[in-house]
N, C-alpha and C positions, 0 to 999 in steps of 0.2 A: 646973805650967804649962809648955808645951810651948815653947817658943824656938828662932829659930833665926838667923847671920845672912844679912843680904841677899844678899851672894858667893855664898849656895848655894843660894839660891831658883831655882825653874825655874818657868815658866809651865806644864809640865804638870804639877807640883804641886798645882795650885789657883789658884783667885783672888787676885790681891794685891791687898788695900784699904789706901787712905792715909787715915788718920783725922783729918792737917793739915787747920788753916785752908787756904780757898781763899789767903789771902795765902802763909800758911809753904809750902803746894803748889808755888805759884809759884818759890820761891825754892830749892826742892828736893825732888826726887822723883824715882823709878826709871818709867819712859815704860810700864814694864809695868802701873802701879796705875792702878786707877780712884779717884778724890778723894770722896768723901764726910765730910763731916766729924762729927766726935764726937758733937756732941748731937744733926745730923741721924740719923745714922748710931744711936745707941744707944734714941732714941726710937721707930724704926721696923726695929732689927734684925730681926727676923720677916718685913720687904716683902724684904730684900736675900739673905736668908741661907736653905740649907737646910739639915734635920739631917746629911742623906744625904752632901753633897759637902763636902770639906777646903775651909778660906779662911787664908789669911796676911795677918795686920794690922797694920800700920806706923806710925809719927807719926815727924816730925820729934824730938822729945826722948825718943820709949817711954814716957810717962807714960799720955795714952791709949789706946794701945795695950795696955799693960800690963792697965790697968783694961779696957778691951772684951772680953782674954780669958779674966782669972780669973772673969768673970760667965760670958761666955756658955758656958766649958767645963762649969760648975757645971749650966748650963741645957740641957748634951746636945749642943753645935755641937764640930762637928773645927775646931777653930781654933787656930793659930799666929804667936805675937810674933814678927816679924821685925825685927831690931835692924839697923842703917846700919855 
């Protein structure tokens, strides 16, 4: 599983998604992510995501995060935990 942290994220990187609660979003986030949350976000991964381009995925504690990308690397997405 690919990780990396936020300090080194660049927006031409890829996408940064925040997989927080719209509340936990509130209360902290980097202005670069777009909010989507976990169970919206993992029931409709396929509307948000492509195979072809890199995304870095975020939560306030890394626990969804974690889990959204040992699946979806499994599933063929360039994607990366990005840890606070």
């Amino acid at each position: 599983m690919k990780r990396m942290l936020l300090k080194n994220y660049d927006v031409t990187l890829g996408q940064l998604i925040d997989l927080s609660s719209p509340l936990d979003y509130l209360e902290k986030h980097d202005a670069r992510a777009v909010n989507i949350p976990y169970q919206k976000f993992m029931m409709n991964y396929d509307r948000y995501l492509k195979k072809d381009l890199p995304y870095f995925l975020i939560c306030t504690k890394g626990m969804h995060s974690g889990k959204a990308v040992m699946m979806l690397e499994y599933l063929g997405y360039d994607v990366t935990q990005v840890l606070y």
